[in-house]
Structures are given as C-alpha cells and as structure tokens.
C-alpha positions as CSV (number, residue, x, y, z in Angstrom):
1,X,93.2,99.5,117.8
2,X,91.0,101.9,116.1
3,X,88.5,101.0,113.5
4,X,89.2,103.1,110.3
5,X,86.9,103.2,107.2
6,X,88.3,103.4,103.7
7,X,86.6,102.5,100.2
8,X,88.2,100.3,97.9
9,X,88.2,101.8,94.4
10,X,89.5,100.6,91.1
11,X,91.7,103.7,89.8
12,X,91.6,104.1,86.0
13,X,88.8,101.4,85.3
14,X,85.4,102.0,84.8
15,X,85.3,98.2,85.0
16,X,84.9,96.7,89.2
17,X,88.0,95.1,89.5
18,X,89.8,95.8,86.2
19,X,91.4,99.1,87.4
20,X,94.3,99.6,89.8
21,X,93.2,98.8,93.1
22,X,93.5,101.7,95.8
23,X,92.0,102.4,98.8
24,X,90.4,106.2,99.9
25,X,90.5,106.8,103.7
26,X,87.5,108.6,104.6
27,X,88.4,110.5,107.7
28,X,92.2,111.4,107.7
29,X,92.0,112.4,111.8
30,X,90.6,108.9,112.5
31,X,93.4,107.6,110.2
32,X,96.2,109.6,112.2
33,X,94.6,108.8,115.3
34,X,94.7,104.9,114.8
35,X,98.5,105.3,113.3
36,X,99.4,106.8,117.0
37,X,97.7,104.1,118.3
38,X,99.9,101.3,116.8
39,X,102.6,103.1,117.4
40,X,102.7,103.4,120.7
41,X,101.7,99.5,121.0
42,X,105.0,98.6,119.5
C-alpha cells in the first residue's frame, strides 16, 4: 500500500492538542491513488 502524508491539526484550538483533532491530506491524487490500491486488495 501506498504511503500518504497528512498533518495532524487541532481544529478550533490555538492550543496543540486542545482543539478537535483532524487530519489534512496533502496530496488528494496520492490519497485516491492509495484508496484504489486497498481496494483492489480486498
């Protein structure tokens, strides 16, 4: 399986690790790409 990068961010926090935890991917091809991937492994 693909590698994908994403950054963790806290959403509505200005505090690390206070806010709502989300995660940002950084490349949405790569992301699509990897999703195909697993799918076709199942």
């Amino acid at each position: 399986m693909a590698i994908v990068r994403v950054q963790h961010i806290d959403a509505f926090s200005k505090v690390p690790g206070k806010g709502n935890p989300a995660a940002v991917v950084l490349s949405g091809e790569q992301w699509l790409q990897s999703m195909r991937s697993f799918k076709q492994e199942c």
